[in-house]
C-alpha positions in Angstrom: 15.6 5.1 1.2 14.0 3.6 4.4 13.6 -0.3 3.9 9.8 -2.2 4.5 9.5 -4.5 7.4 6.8 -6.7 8.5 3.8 -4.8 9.8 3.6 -6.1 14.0 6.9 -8.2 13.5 4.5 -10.9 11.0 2.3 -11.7 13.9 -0.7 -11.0 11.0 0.7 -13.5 8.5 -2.2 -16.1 8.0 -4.8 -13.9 9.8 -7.6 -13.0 7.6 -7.1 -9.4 6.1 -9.7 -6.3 4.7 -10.1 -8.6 1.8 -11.2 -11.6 3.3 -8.0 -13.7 2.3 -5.4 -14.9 4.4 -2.9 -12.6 4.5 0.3 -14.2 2.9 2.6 -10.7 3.1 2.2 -7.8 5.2 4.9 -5.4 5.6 5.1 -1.4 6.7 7.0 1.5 5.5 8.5 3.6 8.6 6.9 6.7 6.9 3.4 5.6 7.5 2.4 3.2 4.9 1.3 -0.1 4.8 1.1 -3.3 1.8 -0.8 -6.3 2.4 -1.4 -9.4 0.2 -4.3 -11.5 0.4 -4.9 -15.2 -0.8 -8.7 -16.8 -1.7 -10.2 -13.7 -0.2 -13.7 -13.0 -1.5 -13.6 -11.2 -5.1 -10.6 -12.5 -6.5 -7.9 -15.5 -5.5 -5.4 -12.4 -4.4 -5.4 -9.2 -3.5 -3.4 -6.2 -2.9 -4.6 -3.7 -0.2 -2.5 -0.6 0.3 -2.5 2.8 2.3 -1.0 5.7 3.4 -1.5 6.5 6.8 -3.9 9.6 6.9 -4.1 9.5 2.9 -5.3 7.0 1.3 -6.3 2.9 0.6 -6.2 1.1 -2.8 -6.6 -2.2 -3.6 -6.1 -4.0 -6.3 -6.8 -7.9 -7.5 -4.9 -10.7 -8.9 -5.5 -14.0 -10.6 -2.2 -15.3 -9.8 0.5 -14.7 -6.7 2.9 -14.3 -9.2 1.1 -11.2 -10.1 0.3 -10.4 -7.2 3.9 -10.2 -5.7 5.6 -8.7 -8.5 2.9 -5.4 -8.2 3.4 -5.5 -4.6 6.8 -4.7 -5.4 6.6 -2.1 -8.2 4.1 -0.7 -5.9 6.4 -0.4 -2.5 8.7 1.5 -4.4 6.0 3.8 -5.5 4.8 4.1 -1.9 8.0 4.7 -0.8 8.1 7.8 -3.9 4.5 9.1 -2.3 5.5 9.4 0.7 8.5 11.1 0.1 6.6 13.7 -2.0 3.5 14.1 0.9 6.7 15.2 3.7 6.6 18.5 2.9 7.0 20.7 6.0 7.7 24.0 3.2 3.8 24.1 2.2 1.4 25.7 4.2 -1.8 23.3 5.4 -3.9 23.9 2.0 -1.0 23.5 -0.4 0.3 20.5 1.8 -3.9 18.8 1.2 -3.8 20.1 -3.2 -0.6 18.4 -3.8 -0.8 15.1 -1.1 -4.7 14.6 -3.1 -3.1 14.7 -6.2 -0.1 12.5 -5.7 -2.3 10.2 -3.9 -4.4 10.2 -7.2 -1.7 9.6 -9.4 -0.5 7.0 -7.6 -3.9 5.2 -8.1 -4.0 6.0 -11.7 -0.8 4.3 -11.9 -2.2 1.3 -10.3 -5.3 0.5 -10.8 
């Protein structure tokens, strides 16, 4: 499976995120996704803001970083599972939308 880097080589680290909070971890799935965690951001002391390009966002929030990092990494692999399901060249446009919608959804069940 394709392996997360850091999103713009880590040039964000420290730069204040979509939450807020300094960004503390940032990294990008070649696929088109993206995870970022925040620190002190304004509704909770972390943060977890996720998306898949053209998709989706979710975030989710965290009293501790310990928390925080070990959902960010059930959740990359989960991420990495979406977007493995949404590359389906076999479905036509309106299939490809039904079943991407509902993956998506799941996934934000899953993590809520």
């Amino acid at each position: 499976m394709e392996t997360w880097t850091q999103f713009e080589s880590g040039s964000s680290i420290g730069k204040i995120g979509s939450e807020s909070g300094a960004i503390i971890l940032d990294d990008e799935h070649p696929m088109g996704a993206r995870i970022t965690i925040e620190r002190d951001g304004h509704t909770a002391p972390f943060s977890i803001t996720c998306g898949v390009y053209g998709w989706m966002v979710h975030t989710r929030f965290f009293s501790a970083e310990s928390e925080a990092r070990h959902a960010c990494e059930e959740m990359k692999l989960a991420l990495a599972e979406l977007l493995h399901r949404l590359d389906r060249s076999d479905l036509d446009e309106e299939d490809a939308i039904k079943l991407g919608g509902a993956a998506c959804a799941e996934f934000v069940e899953r993590f809520p």
